[in-house]
C-alpha positions in Angstrom: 72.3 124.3 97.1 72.1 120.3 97.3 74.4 117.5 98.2 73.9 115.0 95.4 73.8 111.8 95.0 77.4 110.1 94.0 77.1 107.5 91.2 78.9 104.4 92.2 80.4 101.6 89.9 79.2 99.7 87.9 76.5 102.7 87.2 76.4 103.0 83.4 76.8 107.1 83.3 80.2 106.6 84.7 80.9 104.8 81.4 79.9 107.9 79.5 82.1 111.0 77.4 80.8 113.7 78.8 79.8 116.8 76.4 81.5 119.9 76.1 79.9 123.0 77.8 78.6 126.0 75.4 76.2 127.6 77.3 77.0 129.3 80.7 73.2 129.7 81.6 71.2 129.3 85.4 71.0 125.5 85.1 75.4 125.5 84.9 75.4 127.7 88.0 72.9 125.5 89.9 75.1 122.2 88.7 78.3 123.9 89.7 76.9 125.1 93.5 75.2 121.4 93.9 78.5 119.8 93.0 80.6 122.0 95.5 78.2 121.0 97.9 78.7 117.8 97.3 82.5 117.5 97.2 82.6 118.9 100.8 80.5 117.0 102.0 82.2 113.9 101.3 84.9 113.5 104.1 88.5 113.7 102.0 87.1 114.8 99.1 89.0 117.2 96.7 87.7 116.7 93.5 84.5 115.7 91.6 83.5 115.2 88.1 80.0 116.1 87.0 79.3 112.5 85.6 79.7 111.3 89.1 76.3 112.9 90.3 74.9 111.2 86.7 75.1 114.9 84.6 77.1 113.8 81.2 78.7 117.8 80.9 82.2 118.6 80.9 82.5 120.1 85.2 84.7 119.4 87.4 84.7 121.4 90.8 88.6 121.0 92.6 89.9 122.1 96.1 93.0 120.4 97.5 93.3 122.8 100.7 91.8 122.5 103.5 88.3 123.3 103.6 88.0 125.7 105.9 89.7 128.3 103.5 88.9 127.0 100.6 91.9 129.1 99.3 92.3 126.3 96.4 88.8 125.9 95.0 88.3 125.7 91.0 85.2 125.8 89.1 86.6 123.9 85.8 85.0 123.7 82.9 85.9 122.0 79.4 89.5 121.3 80.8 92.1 120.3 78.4 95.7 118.9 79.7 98.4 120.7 77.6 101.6 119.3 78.9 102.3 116.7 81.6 105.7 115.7 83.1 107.2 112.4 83.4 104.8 109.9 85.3 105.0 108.2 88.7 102.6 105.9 90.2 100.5 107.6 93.2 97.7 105.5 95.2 94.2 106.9 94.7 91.1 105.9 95.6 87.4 107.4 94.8 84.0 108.0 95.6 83.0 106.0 92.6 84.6 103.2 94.2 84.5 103.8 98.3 85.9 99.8 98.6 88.6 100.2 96.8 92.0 101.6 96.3 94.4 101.4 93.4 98.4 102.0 92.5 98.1 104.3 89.2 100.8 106.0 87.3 100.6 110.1 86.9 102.2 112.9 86.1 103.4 114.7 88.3 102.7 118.2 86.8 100.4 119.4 84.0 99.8 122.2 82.6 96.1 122.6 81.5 93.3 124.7 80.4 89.7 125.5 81.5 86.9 127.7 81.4 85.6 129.3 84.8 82.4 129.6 85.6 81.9 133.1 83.8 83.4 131.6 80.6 86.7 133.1 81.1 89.5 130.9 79.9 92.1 130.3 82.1 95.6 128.3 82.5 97.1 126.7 84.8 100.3 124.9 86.1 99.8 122.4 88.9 101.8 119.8 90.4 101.7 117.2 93.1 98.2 116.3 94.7 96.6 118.5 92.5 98.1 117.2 89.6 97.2 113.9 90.0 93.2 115.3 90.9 92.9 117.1 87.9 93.8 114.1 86.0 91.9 111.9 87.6 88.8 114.1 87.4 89.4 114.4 83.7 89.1 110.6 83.3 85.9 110.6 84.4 84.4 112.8 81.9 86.2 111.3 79.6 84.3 107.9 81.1 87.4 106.1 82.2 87.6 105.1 85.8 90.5 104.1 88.0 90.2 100.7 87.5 91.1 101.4 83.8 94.2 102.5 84.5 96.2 99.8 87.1 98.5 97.1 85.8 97.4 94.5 87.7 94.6 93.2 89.5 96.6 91.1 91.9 98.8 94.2 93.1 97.5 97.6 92.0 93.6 97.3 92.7 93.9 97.1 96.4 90.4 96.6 99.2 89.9 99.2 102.0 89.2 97.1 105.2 86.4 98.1 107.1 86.4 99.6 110.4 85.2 96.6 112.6 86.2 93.5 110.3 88.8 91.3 111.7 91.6 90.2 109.8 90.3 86.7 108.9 87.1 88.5 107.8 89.2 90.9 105.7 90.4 88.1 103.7 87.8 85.7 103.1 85.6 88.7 102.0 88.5 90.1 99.7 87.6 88.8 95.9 90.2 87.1 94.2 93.2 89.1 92.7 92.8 91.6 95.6 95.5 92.4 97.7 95.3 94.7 101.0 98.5 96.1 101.5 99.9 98.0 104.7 101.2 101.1 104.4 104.9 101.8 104.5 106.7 104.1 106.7 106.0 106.4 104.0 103.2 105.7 101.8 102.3 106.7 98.4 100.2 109.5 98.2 96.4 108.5 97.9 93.8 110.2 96.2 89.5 109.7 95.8 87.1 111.7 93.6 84.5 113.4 95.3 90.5 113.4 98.1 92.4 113.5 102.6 91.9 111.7 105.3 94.3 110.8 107.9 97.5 109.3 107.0 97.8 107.3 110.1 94.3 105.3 109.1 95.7 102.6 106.5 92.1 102.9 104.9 91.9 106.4 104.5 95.4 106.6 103.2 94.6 108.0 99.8 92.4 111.0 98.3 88.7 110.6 97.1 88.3 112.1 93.6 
């Protein structure tokens, strides 16, 4: 197994719609180990999308536990949302985008299919961090990133500051229509493609997916 590469923005495979999966052949099984690899290797990590190591197929690989038991892990292939509850926004943040955080509205719970990685067809019922990692996985095969889906520039697409950099630094290096904003006493859940760090680090504060 090998830790891959993760794509970052503006990388033009990110852009992609990734294909659906028909064959379930050695090359899948190679993808699939290289991707798990990769997600836990990447500290805070729960979920990551095949397009984000530059393969346009429809994989994601998911664990939201810790990772040490791996009791949570899903090989998911060809997933397809069925039913979603009402949405609320959640902070996420990705490996696609390591700078950046962003304020994006979810459901809560879905319901959704997928193919493991023996082909069988399973369903599933998820809700909570999970919830919002499956759907945020499925965006990127889909090739829509997190960026795609905030309201506004000015106060849901929001800069990590950098371990080291004062806050004068912070905002004269901070583009225009980025805000940094401190986390409350209790702040919305964050998540990151390739998702947990520390609450108590105001940079870490959301999930990698």
């Amino acid at each position: 197994m090998s830790v891959l590469k993760v794509l970052k923005f503006p990388h033009p495979i990110l852009r992609e719609k990734c294909e659906p999966v028909i064959s379930w052949d050695n090359r899948l099984q190679k993808l699939i180990d290289d991707m798990t690899e990769t997600m836990y290797a990447a500290y805070g990590s729960v979920g990551l999308a095949a397009s984000q190591v530059g393969e346009t197929t429809r994989l994601i690989v998911l664990d939201t536990s810790s990772k040490t038991t791996r009791e949570d892990y899903k090989v998911l292939i060809n997933p397809t949302i069925v039913e979603a509850s009402r949405n609320k926004t959640m902070r996420e943040g990705c490996l696609s985008f390591p700078e950046y955080l962003a304020n994006i509205k979810r459901a809560t719970k879905v319901t959704f299919t997928a193919f493991d990685r023996h082909g069988e067809l399973k369903t599933y019922t998820v809700q909570g961090l999970e919830a919002i990692a499956i759907q945020h996985e499925i965006d990127h095969l889909d090739g829509v990133l997190m960026i795609d889906r905030i309201s506004s520039l000015k106060t849901d697409w929001i800069r990590r500051q950098p371990k080291g950099e004062t806050a004068l630094e912070f905002t004269q290096n901070t583009p225009t229509g980025n805000t940094y904003v401190e986390p409350s006493a209790d702040p919305p859940l964050v998540l990151q493609s390739a998702l947990a760090a520390p609450m108590s680090d105001p940079n870490r504060g959301s999930l990698p997916l």
